[in-house]
C-alpha positions as CSV (number, residue, x, y, z in Angstrom):
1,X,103.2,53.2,-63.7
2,X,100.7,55.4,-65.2
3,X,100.7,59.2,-64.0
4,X,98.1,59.9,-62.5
5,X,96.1,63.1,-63.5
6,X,93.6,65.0,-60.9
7,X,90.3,66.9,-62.2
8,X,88.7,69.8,-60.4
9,X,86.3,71.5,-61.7
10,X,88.4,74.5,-63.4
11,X,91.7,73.1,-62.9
12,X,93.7,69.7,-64.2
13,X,97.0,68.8,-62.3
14,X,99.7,67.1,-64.5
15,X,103.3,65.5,-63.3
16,X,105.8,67.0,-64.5
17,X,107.6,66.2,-67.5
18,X,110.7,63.9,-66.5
19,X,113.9,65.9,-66.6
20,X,117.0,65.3,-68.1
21,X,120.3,66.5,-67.0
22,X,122.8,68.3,-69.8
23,X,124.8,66.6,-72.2
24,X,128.7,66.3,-71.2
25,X,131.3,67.6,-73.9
26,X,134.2,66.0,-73.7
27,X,136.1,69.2,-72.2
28,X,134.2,68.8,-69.0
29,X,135.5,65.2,-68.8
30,X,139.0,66.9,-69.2
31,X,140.8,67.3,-65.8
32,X,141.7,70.6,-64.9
33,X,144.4,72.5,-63.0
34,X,144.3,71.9,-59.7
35,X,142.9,74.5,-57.7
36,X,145.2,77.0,-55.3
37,X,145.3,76.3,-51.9
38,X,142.6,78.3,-49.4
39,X,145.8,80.0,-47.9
40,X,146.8,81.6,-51.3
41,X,143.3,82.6,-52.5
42,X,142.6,84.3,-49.2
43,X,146.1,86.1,-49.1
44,X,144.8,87.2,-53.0
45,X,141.7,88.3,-52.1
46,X,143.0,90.6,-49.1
47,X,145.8,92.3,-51.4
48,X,143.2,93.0,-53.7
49,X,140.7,94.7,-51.6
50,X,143.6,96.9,-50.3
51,X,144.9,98.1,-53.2
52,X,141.5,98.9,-54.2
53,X,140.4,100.6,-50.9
54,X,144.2,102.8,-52.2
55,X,143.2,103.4,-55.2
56,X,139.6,104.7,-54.2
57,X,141.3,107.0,-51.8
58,X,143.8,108.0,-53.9
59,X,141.4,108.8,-56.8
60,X,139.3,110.8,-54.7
61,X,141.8,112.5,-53.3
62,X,143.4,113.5,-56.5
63,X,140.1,114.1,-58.6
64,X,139.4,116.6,-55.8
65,X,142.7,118.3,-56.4
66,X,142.3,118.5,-59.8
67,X,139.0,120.1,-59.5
68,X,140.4,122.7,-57.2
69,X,143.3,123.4,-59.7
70,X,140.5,123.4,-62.2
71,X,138.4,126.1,-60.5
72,X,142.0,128.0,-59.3
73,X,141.4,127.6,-56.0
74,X,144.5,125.9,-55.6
75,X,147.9,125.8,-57.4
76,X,148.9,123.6,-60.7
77,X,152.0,123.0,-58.6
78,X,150.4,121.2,-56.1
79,X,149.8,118.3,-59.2
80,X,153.6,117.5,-59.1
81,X,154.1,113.9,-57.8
82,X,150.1,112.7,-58.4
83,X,150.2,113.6,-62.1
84,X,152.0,112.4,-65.0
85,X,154.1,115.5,-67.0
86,X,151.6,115.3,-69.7
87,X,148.7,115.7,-68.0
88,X,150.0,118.1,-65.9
89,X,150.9,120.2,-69.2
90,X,147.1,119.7,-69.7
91,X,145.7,120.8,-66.8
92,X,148.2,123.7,-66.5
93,X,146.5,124.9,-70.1
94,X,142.7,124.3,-69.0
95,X,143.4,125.9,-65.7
96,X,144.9,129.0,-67.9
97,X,142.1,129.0,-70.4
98,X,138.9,129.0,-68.2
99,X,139.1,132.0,-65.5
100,X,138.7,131.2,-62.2
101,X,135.4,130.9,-60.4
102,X,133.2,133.7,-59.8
103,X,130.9,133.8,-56.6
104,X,127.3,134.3,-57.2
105,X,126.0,138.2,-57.4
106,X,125.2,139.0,-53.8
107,X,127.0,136.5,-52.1
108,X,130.3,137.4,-50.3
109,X,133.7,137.2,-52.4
110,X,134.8,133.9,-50.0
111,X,131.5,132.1,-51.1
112,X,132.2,129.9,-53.8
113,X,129.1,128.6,-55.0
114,X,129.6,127.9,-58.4
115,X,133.1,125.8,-57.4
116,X,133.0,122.1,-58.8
117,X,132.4,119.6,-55.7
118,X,132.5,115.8,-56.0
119,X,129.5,113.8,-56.2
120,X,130.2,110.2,-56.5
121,X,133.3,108.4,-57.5
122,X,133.3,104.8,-58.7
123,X,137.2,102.6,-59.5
124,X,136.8,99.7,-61.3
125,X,140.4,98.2,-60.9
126,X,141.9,96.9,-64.6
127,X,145.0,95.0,-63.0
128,X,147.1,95.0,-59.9
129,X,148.5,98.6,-61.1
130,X,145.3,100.3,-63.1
131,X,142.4,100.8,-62.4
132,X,139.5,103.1,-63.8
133,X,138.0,106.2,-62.3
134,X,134.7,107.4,-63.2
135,X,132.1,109.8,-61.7
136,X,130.0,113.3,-61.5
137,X,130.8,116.6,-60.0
138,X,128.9,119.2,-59.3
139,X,129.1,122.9,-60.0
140,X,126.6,125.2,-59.2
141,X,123.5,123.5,-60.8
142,X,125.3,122.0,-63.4
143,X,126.0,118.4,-62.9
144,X,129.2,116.8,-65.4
145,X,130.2,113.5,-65.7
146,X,134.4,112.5,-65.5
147,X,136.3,109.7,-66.0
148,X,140.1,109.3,-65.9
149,X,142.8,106.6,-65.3
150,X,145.2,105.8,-62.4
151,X,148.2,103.9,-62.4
152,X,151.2,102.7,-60.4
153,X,154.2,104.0,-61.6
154,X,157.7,104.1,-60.8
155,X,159.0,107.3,-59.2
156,X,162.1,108.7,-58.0
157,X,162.3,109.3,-54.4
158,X,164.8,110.9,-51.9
159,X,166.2,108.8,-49.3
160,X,167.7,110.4,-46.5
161,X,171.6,110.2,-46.5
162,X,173.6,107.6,-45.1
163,X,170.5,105.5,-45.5
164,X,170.8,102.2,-47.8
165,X,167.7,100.4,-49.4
166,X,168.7,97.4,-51.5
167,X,165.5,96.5,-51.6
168,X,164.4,99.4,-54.4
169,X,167.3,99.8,-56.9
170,X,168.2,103.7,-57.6
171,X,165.7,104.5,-55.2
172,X,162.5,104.0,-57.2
173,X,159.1,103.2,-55.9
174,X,155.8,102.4,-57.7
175,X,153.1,105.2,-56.5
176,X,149.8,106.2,-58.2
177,X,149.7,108.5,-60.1
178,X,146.7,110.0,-62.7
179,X,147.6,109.5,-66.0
180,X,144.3,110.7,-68.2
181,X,141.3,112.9,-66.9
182,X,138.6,114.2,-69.2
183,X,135.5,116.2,-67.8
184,X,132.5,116.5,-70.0
């Protein structure tokens, strides 16, 4: 059969060229593992949003905090528990270091204008325990960019006497906690 080609005056129709489809390698002819049930993906997928929905709220929570300890509007002590010692040491030095916060001339001494607030905060999780904090904060007209890192750890908790929990050995549960912060 000969294609069969159209003239207008300006314009000239062609069929298109016939198509081919890929060349197979001989991986593709390979069987593979069997896929996981619906059931199991599902369940997956669901334990994975909620942990990340955790650690967004945790990491805003705590980026907040530190900004606040930062500006000495709050207390390094109120870091205990959400921070690792290190970084704790850290932010105990920075806090020392930079003075706190002044209020603009003019304004009254509870306005604090020039006090960082959070802009945007975006967790890109890194594992089922990590994940990746990133964002901006403002202050005044200044706008800086952060990142830091959050992690389940283990930490020792108080259980109330008389009260057993075999599940959690020495009474040790995995919570987040901020393990590196760096402002720019």
């Amino acid at each position: 059969m000969r294609p069969i080609l159209m003239e207008t005056p300006r314009v000239l129709i062609r069929p298109a060229p016939p198509y081919e489809p890929p060349v197979r390698s001989a991986e593709a002819d390979r069987p593979s593992a069997p896929p996981a049930p619906a059931g199991v993906r599902r369940r997956e997928a669901i334990n994975g949003s909620a942990r990340a929905v955790e650690a967004r709220r945790f990491a805003v929570g705590t980026v907040t905090l530190v900004l606040e300890v930062l500006d000495r509007r709050r207390g390094v002590n109120q870091l205990d528990g959400v921070v690792t010692q290190q970084l704790l040491a850290e932010l105990t030095a920075l806090a020392r270091v930079h003075g706190p916060v002044r209020p603009s001339s003019g304004a009254p001494p509870h306005v604090m204008d020039n006090a960082a607030t959070l802009r945007r905060v975006h967790v890109q999780m890194r594992g089922p325990g990590a994940a990746e904090v990133f964002g901006s904060c403002r202050r005044g007209e200044r706008v800086r960019a952060f990142a830091a890192r959050i992690e389940q750890l283990p930490c020792r908790v108080r259980v109330a006497p008389g009260r057993y929990r075999p599940a959690l050995p020495r009474n040790v549960e995995y919570r987040w906690q901020l393990v590196d912060f760096t402002i720019v």
